[in-house]
LODO-701499 format. One record per residue (C-alpha): x, z, y; residue in one letter. Coordinates in steps of 0.2 Angstrom, whole numbers. Example, Ala and Ser with C-alpha at 12.3 -4.5 7.8 and 13.67 -1.06 7.14 Angstrom:
2
[[62 39 -22] A],
[[68 36 -5] S],
This chain:
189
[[537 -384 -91] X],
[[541 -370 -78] X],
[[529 -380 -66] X],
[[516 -383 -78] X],
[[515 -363 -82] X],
[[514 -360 -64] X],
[[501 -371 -60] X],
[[492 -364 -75] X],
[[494 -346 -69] X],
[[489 -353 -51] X],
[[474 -361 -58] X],
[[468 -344 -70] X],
[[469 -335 -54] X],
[[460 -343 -40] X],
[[448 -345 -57] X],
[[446 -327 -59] X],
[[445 -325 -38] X],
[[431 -338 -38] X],
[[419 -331 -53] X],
[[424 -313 -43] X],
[[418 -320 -27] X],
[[402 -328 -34] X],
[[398 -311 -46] X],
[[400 -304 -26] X],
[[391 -315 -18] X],
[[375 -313 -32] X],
[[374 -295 -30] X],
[[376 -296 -11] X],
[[361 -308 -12] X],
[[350 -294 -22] X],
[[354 -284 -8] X],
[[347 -296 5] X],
[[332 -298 -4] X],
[[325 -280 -4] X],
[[328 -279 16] X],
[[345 -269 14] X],
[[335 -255 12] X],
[[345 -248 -3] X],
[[327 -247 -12] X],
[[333 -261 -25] X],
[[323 -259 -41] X],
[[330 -268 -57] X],
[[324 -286 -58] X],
[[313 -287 -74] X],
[[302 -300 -77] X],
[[288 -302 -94] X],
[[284 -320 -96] X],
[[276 -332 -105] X],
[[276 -352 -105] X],
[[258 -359 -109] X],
[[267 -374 -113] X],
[[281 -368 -125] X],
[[271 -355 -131] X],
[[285 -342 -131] X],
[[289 -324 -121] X],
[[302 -318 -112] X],
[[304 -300 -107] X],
[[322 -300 -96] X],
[[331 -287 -85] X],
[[341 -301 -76] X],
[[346 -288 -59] X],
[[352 -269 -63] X],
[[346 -257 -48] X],
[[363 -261 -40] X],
[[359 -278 -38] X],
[[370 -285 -50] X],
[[365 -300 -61] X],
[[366 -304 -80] X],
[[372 -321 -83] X],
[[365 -320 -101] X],
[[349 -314 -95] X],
[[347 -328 -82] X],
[[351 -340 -96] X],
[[334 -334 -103] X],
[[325 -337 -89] X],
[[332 -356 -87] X],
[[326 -358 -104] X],
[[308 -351 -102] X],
[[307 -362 -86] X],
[[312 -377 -94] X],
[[305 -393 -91] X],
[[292 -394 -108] X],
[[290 -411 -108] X],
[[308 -416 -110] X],
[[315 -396 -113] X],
[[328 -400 -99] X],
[[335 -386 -93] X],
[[342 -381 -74] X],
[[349 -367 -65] X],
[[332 -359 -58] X],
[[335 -354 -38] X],
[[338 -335 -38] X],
[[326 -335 -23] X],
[[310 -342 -32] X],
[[314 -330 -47] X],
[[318 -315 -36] X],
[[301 -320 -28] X],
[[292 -321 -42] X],
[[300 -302 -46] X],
[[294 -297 -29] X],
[[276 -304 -30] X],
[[275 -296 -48] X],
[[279 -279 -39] X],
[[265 -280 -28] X],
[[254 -284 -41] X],
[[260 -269 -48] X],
[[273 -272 -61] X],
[[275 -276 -78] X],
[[262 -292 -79] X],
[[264 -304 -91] X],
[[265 -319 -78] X],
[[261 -336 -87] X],
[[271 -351 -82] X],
[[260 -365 -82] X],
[[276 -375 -73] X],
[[295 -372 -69] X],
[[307 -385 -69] X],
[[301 -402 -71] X],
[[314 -415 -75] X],
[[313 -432 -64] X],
[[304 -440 -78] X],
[[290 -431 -80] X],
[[288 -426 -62] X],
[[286 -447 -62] X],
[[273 -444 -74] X],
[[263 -432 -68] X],
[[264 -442 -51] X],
[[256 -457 -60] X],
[[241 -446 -65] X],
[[239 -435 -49] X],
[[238 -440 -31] X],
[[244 -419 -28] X],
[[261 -419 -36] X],
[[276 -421 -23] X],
[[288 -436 -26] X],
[[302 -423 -20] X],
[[294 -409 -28] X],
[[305 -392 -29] X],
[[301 -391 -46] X],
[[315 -403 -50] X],
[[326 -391 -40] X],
[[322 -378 -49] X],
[[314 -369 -33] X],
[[294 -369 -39] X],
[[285 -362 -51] X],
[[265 -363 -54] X],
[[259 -346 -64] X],
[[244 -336 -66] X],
[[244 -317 -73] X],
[[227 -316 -83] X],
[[224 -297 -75] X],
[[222 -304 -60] X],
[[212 -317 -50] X],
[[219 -332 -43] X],
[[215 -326 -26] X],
[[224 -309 -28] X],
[[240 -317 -35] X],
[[237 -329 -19] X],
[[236 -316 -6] X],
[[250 -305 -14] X],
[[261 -321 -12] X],
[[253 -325 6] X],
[[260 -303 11] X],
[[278 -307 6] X],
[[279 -324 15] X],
[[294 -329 4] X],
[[292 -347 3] X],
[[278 -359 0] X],
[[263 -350 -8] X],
[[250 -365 -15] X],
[[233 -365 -21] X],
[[225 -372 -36] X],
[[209 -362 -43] X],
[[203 -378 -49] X],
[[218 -380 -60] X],
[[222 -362 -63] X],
[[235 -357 -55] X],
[[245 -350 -41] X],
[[260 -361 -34] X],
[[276 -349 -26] X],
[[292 -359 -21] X],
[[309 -353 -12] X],
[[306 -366 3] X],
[[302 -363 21] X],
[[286 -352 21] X],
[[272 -364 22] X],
[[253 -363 12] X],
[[241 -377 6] X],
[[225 -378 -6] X],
């Protein structure tokens, strides 16, 4: 019995030192992505899924780069896969991006997300109609996102995305949107 209460207390422990040192590791992360420059601004994002047809305005950073569980929760669910409402763990990157590309535009758009996650399945499907769509395609990583902010052209969302060189910046005018992802830097379309 002792044994069993110390491997309890053992296991609460390195439970609590874990969830410490990944709360740790998040902010430090929001750290890296303004440049160290101690300019962090909060990380708020105004969304809307086409798909869904539902909006999301979320604070998911505070200014001293500190994230909001609950808040990236949200934004899980507004990315969700709308053909199977799937959820995942979106890549901080991607949205930390999308935050960044927002900025530049100037702030507080509503971005439309024409796509976030897409589960297996219907990445399949959408590979059965389309020549364009990726068999490995980061959506079903939760890494890509395809948006369009109405104020806005697609070619000024594009070359927003193309300054900050974050990742892969696609484009799509025929299809109406603008394609961001937290890979290697790259560009197509």
């Amino acid at each position: 019995m002792k044994d069993a209460m110390l491997c309890r207390r053992m296991f609460l422990k390195s439970s609590a030192f874990f969830a410490a040192t990944l709360i740790g590791a998040k902010s430090a992360f929001a750290r890296l992505v303004d440049g160290g420059t101690g300019g962090l601004t909060e990380g708020k994002l105004s969304l809307y899924n086409v798909n869904c047809n539902e909006r999301l305005t979320v604070t998911y950073r505070n200014s001293l780069g500190e994230y909001c569980d609950e808040a990236l929760q949200s934004l899980n669910w507004i990315f969700r896969c709308h053909h199977t409402n799937q959820t995942t763990e979106m890549d901080l990157r991607v949205v930390e991006y999308l935050n960044r590309l927002d900025n530049t535009l100037g702030g507080d758009n509503e971005i439309h997300i024409i796509s976030g996650y897409r589960s297996p399945e219907y990445n399949a499907e959408l590979r059965r109609r389309s020549k364009g769509v990726a068999k490995d395609s980061l959506h079903m990583k939760g890494m890509a996102i395809d948006l369009a902010i109405p104020k806005f052209g697609l070619d000024r969302i594009r070359k927003g995305a193309l300054t900050l060189a974050a990742g892969g910046v696609g484009y799509y005018p025929q299809s109406g949107f603008v394609h961001i992802d937290s890979g290697h830097f790259r560009t197509w379309g």
